[in-house]
Steps between C-alpha positions, in 0.01 A plus 500: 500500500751589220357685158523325171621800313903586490611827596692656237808732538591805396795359329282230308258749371681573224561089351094480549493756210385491147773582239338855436460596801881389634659733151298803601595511872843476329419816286339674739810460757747564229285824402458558901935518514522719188216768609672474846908616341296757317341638812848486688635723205153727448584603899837598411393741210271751771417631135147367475318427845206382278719212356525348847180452572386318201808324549407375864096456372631279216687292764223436691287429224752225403535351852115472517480328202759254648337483809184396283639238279610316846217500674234412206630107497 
């Protein structure tokens, strides 16, 4: 017996979205790439260890976000 419901992809997640929700994944990855150059130039400067870390928690605090905007729809 086949289901009546369509799988969907990974890849066609992101067309089922609402306009909102599409423009801050786009944010949220653009912010994700910025935070991520900063952290490759915090490490460099071993000035402030601190730095680093709220770096690296910011980035995961982004990618969670992410990770919740695709999986609410």
């Amino acid at each position: 017996m086949v289901c009546c419901t369509p799988k969907i992809f990974k890849s066609q997640q992101f067309y089922l979205m609402d306009k909102k929700t599409k423009k801050k994944l786009e944010v949220l990855r653009q912010r994700l790439e910025k935070t991520q150059k900063i952290l490759a130039a915090a490490r460099q400067q071993t000035d402030e260890a601190d730095e680093v870390e709220k770096i690296e928690q910011q980035i995961s605090d982004i990618k969670a976000e992410i990770s919740k905007l695709k999986n609410s729809k």
